[in-house]
C-alpha positions in Angstrom: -11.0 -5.3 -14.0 -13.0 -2.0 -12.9 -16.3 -3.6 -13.7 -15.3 -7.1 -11.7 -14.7 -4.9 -8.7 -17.7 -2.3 -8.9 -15.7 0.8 -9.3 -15.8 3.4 -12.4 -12.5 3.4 -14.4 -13.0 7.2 -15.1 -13.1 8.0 -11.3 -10.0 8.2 -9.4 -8.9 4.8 -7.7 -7.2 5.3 -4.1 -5.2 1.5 -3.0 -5.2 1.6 0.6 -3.2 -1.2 2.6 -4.1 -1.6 6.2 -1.7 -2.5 9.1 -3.6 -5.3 9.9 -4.9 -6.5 13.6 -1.4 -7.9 14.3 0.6 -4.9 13.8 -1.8 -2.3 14.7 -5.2 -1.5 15.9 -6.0 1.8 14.1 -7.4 0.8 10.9 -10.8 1.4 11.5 -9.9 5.2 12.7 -7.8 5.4 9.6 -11.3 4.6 7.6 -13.1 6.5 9.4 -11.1 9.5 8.4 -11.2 8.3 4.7 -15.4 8.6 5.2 -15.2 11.8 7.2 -13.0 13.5 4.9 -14.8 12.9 1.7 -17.9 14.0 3.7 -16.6 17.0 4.5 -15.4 17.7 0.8 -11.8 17.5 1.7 -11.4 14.6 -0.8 -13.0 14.4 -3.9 -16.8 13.2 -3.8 -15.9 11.0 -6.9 -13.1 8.9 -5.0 -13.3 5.1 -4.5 -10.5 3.1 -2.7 -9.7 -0.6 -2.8 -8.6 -1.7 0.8 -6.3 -4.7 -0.1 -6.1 -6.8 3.6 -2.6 -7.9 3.5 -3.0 -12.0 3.2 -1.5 -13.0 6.3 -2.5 -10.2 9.0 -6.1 -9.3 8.0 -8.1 -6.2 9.9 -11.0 -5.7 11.6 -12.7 -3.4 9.3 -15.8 -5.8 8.7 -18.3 -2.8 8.9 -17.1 -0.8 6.5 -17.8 -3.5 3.8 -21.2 -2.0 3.5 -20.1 1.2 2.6 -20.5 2.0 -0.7 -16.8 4.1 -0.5 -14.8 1.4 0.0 -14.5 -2.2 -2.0 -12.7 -4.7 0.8 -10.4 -7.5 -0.7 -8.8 -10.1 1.2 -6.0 -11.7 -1.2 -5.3 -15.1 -1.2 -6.2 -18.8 0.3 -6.5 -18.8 4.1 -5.6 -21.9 6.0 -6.2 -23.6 8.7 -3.7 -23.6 11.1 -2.6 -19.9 11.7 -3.8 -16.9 10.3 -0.8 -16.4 8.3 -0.7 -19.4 6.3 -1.9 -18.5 3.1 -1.1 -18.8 -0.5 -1.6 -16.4 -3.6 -2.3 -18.0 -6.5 -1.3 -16.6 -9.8 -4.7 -15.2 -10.3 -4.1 -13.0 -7.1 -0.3 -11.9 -8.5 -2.5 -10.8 -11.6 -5.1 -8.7 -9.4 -2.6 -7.6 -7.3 -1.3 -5.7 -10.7 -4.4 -4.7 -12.1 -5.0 -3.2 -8.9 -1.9 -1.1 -8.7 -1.8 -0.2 -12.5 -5.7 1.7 -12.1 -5.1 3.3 -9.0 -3.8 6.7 -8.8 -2.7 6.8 -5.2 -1.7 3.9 -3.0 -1.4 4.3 0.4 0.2 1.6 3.3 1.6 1.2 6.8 5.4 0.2 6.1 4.5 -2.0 3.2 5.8 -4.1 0.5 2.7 -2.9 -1.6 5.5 0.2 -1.6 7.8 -1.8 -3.7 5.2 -2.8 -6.3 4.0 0.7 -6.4 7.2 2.1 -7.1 7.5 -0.6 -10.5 4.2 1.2 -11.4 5.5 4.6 -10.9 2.6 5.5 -8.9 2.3 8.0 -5.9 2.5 6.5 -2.2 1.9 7.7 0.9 3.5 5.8 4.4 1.2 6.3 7.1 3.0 7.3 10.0 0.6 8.0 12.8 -2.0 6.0 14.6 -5.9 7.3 13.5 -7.0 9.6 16.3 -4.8 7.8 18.9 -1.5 9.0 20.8 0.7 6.4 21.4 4.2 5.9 22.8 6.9 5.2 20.0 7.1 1.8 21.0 3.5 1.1 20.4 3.3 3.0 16.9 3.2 2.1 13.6 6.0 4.8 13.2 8.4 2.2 14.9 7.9 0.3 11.5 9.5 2.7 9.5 12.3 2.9 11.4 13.0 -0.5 9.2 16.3 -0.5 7.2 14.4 -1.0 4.1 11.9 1.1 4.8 14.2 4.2 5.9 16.1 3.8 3.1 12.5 4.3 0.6 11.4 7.1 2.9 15.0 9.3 2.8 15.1 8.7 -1.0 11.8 10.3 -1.0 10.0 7.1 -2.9 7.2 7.1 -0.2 6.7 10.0 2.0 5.2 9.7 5.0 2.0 11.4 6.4 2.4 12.2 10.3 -1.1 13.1 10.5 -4.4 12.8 8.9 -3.8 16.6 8.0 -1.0 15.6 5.7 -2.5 12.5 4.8 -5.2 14.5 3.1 -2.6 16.9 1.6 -0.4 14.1 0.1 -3.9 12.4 -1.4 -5.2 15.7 -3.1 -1.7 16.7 -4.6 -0.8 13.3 -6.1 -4.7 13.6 -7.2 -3.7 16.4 -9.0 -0.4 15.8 -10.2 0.8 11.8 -10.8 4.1 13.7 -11.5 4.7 14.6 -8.5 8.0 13.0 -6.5 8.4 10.5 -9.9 12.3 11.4 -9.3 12.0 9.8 -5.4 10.5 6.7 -7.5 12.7 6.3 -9.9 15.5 6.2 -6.7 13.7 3.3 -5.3 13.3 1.4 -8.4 16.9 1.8 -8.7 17.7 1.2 -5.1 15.5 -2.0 -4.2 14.6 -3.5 -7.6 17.8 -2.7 -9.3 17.5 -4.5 -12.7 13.8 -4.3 -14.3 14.5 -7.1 -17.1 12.5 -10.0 -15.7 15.3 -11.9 -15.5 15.8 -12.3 -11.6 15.3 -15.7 -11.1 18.4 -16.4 -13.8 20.6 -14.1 -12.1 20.1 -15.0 -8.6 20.9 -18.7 -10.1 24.1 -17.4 -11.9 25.4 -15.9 -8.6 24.8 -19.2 -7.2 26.2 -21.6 -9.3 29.0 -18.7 -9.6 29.7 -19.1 -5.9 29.6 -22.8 -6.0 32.1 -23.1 -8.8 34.7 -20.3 -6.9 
């Protein structure tokens, strides 16, 4: 998997999820701190991240795909008629995992990558600012976490949230050095939004059904 995207498996792996154009417009500020920080030896020189796009609200980072700090993916088959059509194959399920399972931090804007992250038991960090702008609470991405689901992972502490790119950097250099660190918050939301980790989903949501039908 390492090798297919470019990256060395012995150096640390950061999954970063941007808002996308639709939801915000900071993304490229949120790289740009990435670069700056790791310039300034405030992350570790040896860090790589994988910026997943989210398939159906892309971002305008096109300029950072040269940069050899960052590997840009963009999941998924696009269609024609709106941006968010799009399909994931199996193929892209299976990335998707390989992704989360050799990263050691994953990072997102009020994601569902923070579900997947929690079945992996690995770190997270919500982003709850905009890059270097001010903006009014309606025109934040801190509105999004406001989100029943969302609260609800934040107060059990399964995703903390970084209200600047001062504890951004914090939360990415503690979870750096200790993958232990919150796994009791995780094991909350695994309990809370997963609930049963069998596989078996598909046949209980049928037996409630066909429960329901028969009552």
């Amino acid at each position: 998997f390492c090798a297919g995207i470019g990256v060395d498996p012995a150096k640390p792996l950061v999954l970063f999820a941007p808002a996308g154009d639709q939801l915000s417009d900071t993304d490229e500020q949120i790289l740009e701190g990435f670069r700056a920080a790791v310039d300034r030896g405030e992350l570790p020189p040896d860090l790589q991240f994988l910026v997943r796009m989210h398939p159906g609200c892309p971002a305008s980072i096109e300029r950072f795909g040269a940069d050899p700090l960052f590997r840009i993916e963009r999941p998924g088959v696009q269609f024609a008629e709106r941006v968010k059509d799009t399909e994931l194959a199996p193929a892209d399920a299976n990335h998707l995992g390989d992704s989360l399972f050799h990263s050691a931090v994953v990072i997102h804007v009020s994601s569902s990558l923070g579900l997947d992250a929690v079945m992996f038991d690995k770190p997270q960090i919500m982003i709850e600012f905009d890059g270097r702008t001010e903006k009014p609470y309606l025109f934040s991405v801190r509105r999004y976490h406001e989100e029943n689901h969302i609260r609800r992972s934040i107060d059990g502490a399964a995703g903390p949230p970084a209200r600047g790119e001062a504890e951004l950097l914090a939360a990415i250099r503690r979870y750096l050095a200790d993958p232990s660190a919150d796994a009791a918050g995780r094991a909350r939301g695994r309990e809370q939004q997963c609930w049963r980790l069998d596989g078996g989903a598909g046949a209980a949501l049928a037996d409630i059904i066909i429960r329901r039908l028969n009552s």
